[in-house]
C-alpha positions in Angstrom: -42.1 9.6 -53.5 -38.7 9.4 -52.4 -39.3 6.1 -49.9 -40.8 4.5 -53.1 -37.7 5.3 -55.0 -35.3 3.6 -52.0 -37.9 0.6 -52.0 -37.4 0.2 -55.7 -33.3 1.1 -55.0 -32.2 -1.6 -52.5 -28.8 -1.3 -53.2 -28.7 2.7 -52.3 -25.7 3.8 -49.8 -27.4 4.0 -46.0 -26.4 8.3 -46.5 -29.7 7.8 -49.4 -32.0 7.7 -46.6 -33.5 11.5 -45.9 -33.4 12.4 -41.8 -36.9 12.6 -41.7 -38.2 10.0 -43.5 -41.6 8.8 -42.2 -42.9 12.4 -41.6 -46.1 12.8 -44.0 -45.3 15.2 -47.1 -42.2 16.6 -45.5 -39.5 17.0 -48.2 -36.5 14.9 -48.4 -33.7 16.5 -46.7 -30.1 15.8 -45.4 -29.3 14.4 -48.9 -26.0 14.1 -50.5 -26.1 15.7 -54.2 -25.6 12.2 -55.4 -28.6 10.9 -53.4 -30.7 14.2 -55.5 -29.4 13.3 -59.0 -30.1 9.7 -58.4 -33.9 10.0 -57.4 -34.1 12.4 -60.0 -33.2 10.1 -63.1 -35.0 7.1 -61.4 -38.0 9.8 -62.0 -37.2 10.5 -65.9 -36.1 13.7 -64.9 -33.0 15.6 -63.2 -31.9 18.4 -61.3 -32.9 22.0 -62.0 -29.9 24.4 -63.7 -29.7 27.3 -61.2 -31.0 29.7 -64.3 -34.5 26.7 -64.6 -34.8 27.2 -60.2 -34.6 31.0 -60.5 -36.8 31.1 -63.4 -39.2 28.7 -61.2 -39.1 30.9 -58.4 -39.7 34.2 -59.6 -42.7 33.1 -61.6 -43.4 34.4 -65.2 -44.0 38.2 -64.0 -40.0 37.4 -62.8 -41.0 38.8 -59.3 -38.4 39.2 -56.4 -40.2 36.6 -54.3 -42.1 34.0 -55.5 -45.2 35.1 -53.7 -44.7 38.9 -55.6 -42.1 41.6 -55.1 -43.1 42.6 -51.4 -40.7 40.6 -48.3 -43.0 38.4 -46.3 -43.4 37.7 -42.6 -41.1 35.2 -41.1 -44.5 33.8 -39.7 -46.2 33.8 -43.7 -43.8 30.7 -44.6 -41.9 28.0 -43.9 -38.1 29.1 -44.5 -35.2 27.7 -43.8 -34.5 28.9 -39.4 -31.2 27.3 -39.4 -29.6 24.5 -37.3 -31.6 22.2 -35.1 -35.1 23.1 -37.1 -36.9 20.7 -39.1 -38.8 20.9 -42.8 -42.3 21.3 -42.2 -45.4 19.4 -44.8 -45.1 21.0 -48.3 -47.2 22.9 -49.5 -49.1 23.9 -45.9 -48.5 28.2 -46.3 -50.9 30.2 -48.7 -47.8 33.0 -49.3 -45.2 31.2 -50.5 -46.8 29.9 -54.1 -45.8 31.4 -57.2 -48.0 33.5 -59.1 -49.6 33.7 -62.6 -51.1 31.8 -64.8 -49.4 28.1 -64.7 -49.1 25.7 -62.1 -48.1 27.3 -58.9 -44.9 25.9 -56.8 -44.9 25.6 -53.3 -42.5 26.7 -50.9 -39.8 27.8 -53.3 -38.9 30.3 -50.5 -37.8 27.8 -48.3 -38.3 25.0 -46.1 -35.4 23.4 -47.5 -32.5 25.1 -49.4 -32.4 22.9 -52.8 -29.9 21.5 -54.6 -29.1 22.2 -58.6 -27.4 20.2 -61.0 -24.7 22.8 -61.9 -21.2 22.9 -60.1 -21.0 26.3 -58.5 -19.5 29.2 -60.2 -18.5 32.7 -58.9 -20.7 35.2 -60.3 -18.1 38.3 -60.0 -16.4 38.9 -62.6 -13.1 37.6 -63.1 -13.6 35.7 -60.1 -11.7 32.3 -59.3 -13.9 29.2 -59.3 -11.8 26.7 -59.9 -12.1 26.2 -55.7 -15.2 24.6 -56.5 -13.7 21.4 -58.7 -10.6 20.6 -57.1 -9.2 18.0 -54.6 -11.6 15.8 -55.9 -14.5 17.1 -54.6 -17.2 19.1 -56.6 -19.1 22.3 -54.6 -22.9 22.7 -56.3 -24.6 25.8 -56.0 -28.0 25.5 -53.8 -31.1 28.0 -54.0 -34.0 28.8 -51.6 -32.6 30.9 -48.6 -32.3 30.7 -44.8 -33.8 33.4 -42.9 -31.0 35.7 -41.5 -30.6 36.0 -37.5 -33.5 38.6 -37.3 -35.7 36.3 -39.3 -35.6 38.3 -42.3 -35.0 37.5 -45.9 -31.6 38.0 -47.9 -32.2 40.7 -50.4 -31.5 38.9 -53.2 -34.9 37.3 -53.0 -35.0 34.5 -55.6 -31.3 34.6 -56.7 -29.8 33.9 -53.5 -27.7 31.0 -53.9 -24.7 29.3 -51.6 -22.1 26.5 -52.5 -22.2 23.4 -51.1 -20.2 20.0 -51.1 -21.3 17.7 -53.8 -19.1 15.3 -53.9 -16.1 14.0 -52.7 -14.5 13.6 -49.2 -16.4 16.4 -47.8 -19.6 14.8 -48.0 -18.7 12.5 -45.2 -17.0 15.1 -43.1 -20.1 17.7 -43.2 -23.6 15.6 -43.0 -25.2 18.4 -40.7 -23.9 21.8 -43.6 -26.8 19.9 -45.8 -29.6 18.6 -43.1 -32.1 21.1 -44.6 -31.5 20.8 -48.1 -33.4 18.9 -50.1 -34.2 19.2 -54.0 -36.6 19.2 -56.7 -36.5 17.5 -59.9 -37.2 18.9 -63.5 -38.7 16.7 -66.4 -39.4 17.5 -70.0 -43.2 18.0 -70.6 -45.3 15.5 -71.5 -47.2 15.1 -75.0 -50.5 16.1 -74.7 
C-alpha cells in the first residue's frame, strides 16, 4: 500500500521512503510522523488518537493484551527487539490478534511501535508537557511496545506509550530513535 501511495506521490521528500521497502507485507517503518499523516489522508483516513489505538488494542472485552489478559512468550509474537532488528510480514503470529467478535487486528503488540496523531502529553498529574511543543519541534506519543532486555513485556500492556520527535529539527538529527515505528491509519466506516 504504502509504495502505491509514493508512486501516486512523486513529489514526497526522499525521508518518505520506509527502510524496508521491497520486503513482501512488512510494515512501513523508519517513517517521519509527517510521512504517517501524509499516507494516511492520501487513504481518506488519518492517524489513530492514542485513546482510538488503546481502544484497538485491548479489544472490546478491554483486555491487557490484545491477545487476552495473560503476558505472552517473546517467541508467540513479533515485538519490537530493539536496535538492529527488522519488522517481520504482518499478520504471520496466531497470538497477537485481538479478540471478540469484530474484525481482529494483527500484531498490535508489536512489530513496530506506531505512531498517533496526538502531540504527547504527560499523563501525571500536574505534570509539565509543554517540553513536547516547543523549540519548534512537536514530540507525538507512539503505542505498541518494545520487549524489555529480558524479552519480556512492559506491564502496562496496551497503554504503554513513549514520546517521540514529530516534527521539527530533530527529525533529521535522530533517523535510527524511529527505524521500527511505523503506523496505522483510521477511516470512518463505510455506508453499508
Amino acid at each position: 500500500e504504502y509504495d502505491a501511495f509514493l508512486a501516486a506521490t512523486p513529489a514526497a521528500p526522499a525521508m518518505f521512503v520506509p527502510q524496508n521497502r521491497g520486503l513482501p507485507r512488512a510494515p512501513a517503518t523508519g517513517l517521519p510522523w509527517a510521512a504517517a499523516q501524509a499516507f494516511c489522508s492520501h487513504a481518506k483516513g488519518r492517524l489513530p488518537t492514542e485513546e482510538e489505538w488503546e481502544f484497538a488494542a485491548r479489544g472490546p472485552d478491554q483486555y491487557t493484551f490484545p491477545w487476552g489478559n495473560e503476558a505472552a512468550s517473546a517467541n508467540d509474537i513479533h515485538a519490537h527487539r530493539g536496535p538492529g532488528t527488522s519488522p517481520v510480514p504482518v499478520a504471520t503470529t496466531a497470538k497477537d490478534v485481538t479478540r471478540g467478535d469484530h474484525t481482529p487486528l494483527h500484531d498490535m503488540a508489536g512489530n513496530a511501535q506506531e505512531w498517533t496523531g496526538q502531540v504527547w502529553r504527560d499523563p501525571r498529574t500536574g505534570a509539565d508537557a509543554e517540553w513536547a511543543t516547543q523549540g519548534g519541534m512537536t514530540y507525538r506519543a507512539v503505542r505498541g511496545w518494545p520487549l524489555d532486555k529480558k524479552g519480556a513485556f512492559p506491564l502496562e500492556g496496551a497503554a504503554f506509550r513513549l514520546p517521540l520527535c514529530a516534527t521539527g529539527s530533530c527529525v533529521d538529527k535522530f533517523p535510527e530513535a524511529r527505524a521500527n515505528v511505523g503506523f496505522r491509519c483510521v477511516r470512518p466506516p463505510t455506508a453499508p
